[in-house]
C-alpha positions as CSV (number, residue, x, y, z in Angstrom):
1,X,-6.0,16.7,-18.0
2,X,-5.1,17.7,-14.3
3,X,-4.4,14.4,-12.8
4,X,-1.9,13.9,-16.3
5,X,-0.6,17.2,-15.1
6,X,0.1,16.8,-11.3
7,X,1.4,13.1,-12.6
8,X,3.6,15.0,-15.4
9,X,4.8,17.4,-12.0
10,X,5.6,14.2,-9.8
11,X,7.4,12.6,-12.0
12,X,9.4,15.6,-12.9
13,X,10.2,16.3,-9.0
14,X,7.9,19.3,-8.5
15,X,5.8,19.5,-5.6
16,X,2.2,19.2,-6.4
17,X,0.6,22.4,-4.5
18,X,-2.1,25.4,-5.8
19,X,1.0,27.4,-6.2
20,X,3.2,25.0,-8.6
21,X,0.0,23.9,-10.5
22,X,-1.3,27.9,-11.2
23,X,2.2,28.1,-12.4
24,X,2.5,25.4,-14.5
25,X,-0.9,25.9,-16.0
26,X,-0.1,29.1,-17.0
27,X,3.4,28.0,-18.5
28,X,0.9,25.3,-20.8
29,X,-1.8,28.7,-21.2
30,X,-4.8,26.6,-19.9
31,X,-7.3,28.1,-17.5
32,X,-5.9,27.4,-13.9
33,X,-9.0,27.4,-12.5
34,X,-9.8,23.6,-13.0
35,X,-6.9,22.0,-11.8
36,X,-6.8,23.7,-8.8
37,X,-9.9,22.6,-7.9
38,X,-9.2,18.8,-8.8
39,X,-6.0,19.4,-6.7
40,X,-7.9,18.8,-3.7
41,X,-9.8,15.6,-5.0
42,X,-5.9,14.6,-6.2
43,X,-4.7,14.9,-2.9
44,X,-7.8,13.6,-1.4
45,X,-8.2,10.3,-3.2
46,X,-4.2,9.5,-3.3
47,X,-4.4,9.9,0.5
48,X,-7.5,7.0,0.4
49,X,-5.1,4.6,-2.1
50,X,-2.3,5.5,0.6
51,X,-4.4,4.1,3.7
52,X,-5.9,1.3,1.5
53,X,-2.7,0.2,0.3
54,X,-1.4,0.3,4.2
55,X,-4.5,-1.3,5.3
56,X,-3.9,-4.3,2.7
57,X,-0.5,-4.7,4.1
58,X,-1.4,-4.9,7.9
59,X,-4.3,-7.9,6.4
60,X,-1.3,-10.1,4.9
61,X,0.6,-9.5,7.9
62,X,-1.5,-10.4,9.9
63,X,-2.8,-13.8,7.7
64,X,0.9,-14.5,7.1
65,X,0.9,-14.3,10.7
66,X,-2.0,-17.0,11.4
67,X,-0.1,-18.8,8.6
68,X,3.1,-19.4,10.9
69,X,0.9,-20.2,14.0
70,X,-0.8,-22.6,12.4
71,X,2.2,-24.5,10.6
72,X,4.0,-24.3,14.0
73,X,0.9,-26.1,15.5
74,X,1.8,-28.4,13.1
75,X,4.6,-28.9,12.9
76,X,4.4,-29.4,16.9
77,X,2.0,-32.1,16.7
78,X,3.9,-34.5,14.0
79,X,7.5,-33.6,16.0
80,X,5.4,-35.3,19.3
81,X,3.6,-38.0,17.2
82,X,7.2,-38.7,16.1
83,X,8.4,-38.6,19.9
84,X,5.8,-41.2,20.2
85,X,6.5,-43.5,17.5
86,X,10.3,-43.1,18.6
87,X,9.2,-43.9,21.8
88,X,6.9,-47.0,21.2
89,X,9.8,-48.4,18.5
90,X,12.6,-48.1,21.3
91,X,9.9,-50.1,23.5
């Protein structure tokens, strides 16, 4: 029920802190009790899929970034094997 409700607030623009949530638990007349103490965990755990999420993208980055490296080496070697065989033809 809580993380429905702190998804419900989200979406509606509402911060998501003890205060808001007693409110809006009360509004609904369920016990406010529980959700504020899965408020914590909430935060806790969206804060983990934040850094995960942010780790994930420094990984591709970084593999996009051995990606380029390795296609310029690539590309590198046929453009001088090409030099060569441009050369050797003109000889």
């Amino acid at each position: 029920f809580s993380i429905g409700l702190f998804t419900v607030m989200e979406g509606c623009g509402v911060d998501v802190n003890k205060e808001n949530v007693e409110e809006w638990t009360k509004a609904l007349k369920v016990t406010s009790s529980k959700a504020t103490g899965d408020l914590a965990t909430y935060k806790q755990n969206k804060n983990k899929l934040r850094m995960a999420e942010e780790m994930i993208r420094e990984i591709e980055i970084r593999e996009k970034k051995k990606l380029a490296e390795r296609l310029e080496t690539k590309a590198k070697a046929l453009a001088a094997k090409a030099a060569e065989k441009a050369a050797a033809a003109a000889a």
